[in-house]
Structures are given as C-alpha cells and as structure tokens.
C-alpha positions as CSV (number, residue, x, y, z in Angstrom):
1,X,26.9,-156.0,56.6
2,X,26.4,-152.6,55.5
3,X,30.3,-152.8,54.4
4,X,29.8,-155.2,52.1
5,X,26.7,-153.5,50.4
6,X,29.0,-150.3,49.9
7,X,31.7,-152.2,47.8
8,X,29.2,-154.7,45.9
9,X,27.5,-151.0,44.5
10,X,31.0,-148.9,44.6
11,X,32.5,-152.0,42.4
12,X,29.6,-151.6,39.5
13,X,30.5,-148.1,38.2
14,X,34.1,-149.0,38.2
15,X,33.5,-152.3,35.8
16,X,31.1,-149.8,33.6
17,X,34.1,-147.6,33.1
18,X,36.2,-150.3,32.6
19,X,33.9,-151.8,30.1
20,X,33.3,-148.1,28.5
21,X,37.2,-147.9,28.2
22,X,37.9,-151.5,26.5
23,X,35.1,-151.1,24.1
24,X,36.5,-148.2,23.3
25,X,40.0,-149.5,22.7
26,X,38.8,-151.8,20.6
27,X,36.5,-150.0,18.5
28,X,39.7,-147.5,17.9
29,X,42.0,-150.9,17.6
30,X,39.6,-151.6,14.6
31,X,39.4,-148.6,12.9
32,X,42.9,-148.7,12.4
33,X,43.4,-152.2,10.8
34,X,43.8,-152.3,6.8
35,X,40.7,-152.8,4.8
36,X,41.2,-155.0,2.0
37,X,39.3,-153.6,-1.2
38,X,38.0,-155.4,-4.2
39,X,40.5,-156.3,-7.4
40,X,41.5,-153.3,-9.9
41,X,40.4,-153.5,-13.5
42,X,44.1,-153.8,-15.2
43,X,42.0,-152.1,-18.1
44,X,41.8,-148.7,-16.7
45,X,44.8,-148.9,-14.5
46,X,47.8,-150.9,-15.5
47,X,50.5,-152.2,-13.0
48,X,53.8,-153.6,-13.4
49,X,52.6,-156.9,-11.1
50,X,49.8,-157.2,-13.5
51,X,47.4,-158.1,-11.5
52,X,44.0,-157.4,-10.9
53,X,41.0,-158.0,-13.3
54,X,41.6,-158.6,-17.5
55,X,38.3,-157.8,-17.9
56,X,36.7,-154.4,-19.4
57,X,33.6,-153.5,-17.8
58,X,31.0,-154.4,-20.1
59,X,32.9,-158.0,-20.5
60,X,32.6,-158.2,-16.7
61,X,28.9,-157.5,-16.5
62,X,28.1,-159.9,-19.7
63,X,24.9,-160.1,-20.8
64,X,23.4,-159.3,-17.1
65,X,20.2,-161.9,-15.6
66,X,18.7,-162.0,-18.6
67,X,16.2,-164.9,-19.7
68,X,16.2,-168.4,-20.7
69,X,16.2,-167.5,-24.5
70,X,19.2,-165.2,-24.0
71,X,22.8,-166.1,-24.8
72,X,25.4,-166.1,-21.8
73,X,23.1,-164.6,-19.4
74,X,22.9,-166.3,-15.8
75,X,19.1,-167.4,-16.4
76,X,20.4,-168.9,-19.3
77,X,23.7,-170.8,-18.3
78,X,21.6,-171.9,-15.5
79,X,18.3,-173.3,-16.9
C-alpha cells in the first residue's frame, strides 16, 4: 500500500516538469513564428509589386467621426 502512495506523489513533480518544459516549448515555438504587419502606404514607400495602400494619410483618415451635418464622415454616411 505504502508503494503505491510513493509513486502516485513521486509521479506529480515529474508531470509539473514536464508541463513546465512543453509550455515552454511552445511559448519559444511562438515567438519565433512570422508576424504579419498591417499594409504599407505605397505613398511614402514605393515598391516594384506595387502593393500596399494608394492612399495618403489624410485621404485614409477622411473626414474622421464627424456629425450628421458633415460630408463623408462615418456619422454621416451612416445616418
């Protein structure tokens, strides 16, 4: 009886470790996968692909939340 009590605790720091050891595999796993990033403004950087964003900045932020009574704002094109 007193066998069996000694393996049942002796098992549990072994499956900590092992549990410390793959969460740490994977959190090293993850840090080294590529991020993906947002588009590039083809404005201030040009490419040979030409891709990215057409857009200058103040043509990408428009006329902002604005109001009901203002012109191409989002309160606007929604109301």
């Amino acid at each position: 009886m007193n066998d069996q009590n000694d393996q049942r605790t002796s098992m549990r720091p072994r499956q900590r470790t092992t549990l410390v050891v793959l969460a740490l595999a994977l959190a090293v796993t993850a840090a080294t996968l590529p991020v993906l990033s947002q588009s590039i403004d083809r404005n201030q950087n040009p490419n040979i692909a030409n891709a990215g964003i057409a857009k200058t900045l103040p043509q990408e932020i428009g006329a902002g939340r604005g109001d009901v009574m203002t012109p191409d704002s989002s309160a606007f094109i929604i109301a």
